[in-house]
C-alpha positions as CSV (number, residue, x, y, z in Angstrom):
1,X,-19.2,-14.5,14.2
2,X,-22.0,-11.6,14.9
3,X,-22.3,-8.8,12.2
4,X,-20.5,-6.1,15.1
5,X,-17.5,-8.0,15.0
6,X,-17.0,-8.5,11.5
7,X,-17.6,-5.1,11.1
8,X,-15.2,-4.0,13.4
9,X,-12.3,-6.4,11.8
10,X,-13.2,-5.3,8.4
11,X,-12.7,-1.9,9.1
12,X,-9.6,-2.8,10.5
13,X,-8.3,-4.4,7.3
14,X,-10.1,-1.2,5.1
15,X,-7.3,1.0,7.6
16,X,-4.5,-1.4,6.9
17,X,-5.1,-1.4,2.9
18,X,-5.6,2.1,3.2
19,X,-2.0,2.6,4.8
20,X,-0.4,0.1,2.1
21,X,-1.9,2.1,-0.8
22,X,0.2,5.1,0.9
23,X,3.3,3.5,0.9
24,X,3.0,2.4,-2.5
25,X,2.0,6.5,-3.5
26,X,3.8,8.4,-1.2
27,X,7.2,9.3,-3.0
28,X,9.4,11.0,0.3
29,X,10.5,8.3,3.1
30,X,9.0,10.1,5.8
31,X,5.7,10.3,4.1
32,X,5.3,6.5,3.6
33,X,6.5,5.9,7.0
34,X,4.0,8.2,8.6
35,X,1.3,6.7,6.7
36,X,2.4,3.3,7.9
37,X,3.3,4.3,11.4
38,X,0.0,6.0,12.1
39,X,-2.4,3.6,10.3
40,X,-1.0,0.4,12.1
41,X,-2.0,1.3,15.4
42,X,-5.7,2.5,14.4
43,X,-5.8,-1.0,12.6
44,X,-4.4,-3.1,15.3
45,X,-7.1,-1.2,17.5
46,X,-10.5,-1.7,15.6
47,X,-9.4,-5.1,14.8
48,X,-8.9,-5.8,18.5
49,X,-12.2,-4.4,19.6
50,X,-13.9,-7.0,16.7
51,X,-12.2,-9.9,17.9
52,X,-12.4,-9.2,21.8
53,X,-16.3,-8.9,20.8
54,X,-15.9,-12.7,19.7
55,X,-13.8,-13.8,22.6
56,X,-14.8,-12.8,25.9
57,X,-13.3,-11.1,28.8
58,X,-10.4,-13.6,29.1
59,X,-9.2,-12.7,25.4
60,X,-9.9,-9.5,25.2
61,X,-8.0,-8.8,28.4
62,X,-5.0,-10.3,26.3
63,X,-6.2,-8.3,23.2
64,X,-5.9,-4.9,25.6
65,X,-2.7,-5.6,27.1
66,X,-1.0,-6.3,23.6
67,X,-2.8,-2.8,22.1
68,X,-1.5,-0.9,25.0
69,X,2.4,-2.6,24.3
70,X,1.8,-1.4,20.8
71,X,0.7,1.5,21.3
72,X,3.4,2.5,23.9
73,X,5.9,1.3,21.9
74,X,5.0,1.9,18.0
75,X,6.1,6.0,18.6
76,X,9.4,5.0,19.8
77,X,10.3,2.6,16.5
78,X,8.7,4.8,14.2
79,X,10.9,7.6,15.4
80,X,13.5,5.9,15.3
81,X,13.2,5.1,11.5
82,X,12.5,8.1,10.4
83,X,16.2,9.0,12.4
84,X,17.4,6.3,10.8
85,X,16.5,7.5,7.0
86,X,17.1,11.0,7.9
87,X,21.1,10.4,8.8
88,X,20.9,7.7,5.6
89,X,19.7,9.4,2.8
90,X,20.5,13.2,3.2
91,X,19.3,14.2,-0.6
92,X,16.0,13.3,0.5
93,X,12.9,15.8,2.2
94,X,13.4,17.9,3.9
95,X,15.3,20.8,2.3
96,X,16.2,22.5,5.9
97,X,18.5,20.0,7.7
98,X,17.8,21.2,11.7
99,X,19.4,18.3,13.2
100,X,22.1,18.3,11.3
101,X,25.7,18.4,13.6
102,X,26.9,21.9,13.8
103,X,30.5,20.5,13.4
104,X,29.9,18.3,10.3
């Protein structure tokens, strides 16, 4: 494995510890999954770009199609969790409720 590459995948895994310490010292919901929703991707990424270093065009081709399905779809799930804990858990953060029903 050539020094570039290792490089590459151990920043990776520097992002992705990085993004667990947050969960672990975040207190608010939304604050740990923001840390976790934006540090995956950058991981996923750098990692990517150290491994398709090690395997040629025909696996980093694959490497670049599932970074692109990720990255596409990783917003979309991540908003939808922080929807999901915001209609859960309504004593916590934020104070001002704006998408809060009208009728309710």
């Amino acid at each position: 494995m050539s020094i570039v590459s290792s490089a590459f995948i151990l920043l990776g895994v520097a992002v992705i510890v990085f993004a667990g310490i947050g969960l672990l010292k975040f207190s608010t919901p939304y604050a740990r999954l923001h840390a976790a929703g934006k540090a995956s991707p950058v991981a996923f990424i750098v990692v990517t770009i150290g491994a398709s270093i090690e395997l040629g065009w025909s696996g980093a081709a694959r490497l670049v199609l599932a970074s692109c399905a990720l990255v596409l779809t990783l917003p979309i799930a991540v908003h939808l969790l922080f929807r999901a804990v915001h209609r859960t858990d309504p004593a916590s953060d934020p104070p001002i409720d704006e998408l809060r029903n009208p009728d309710s």
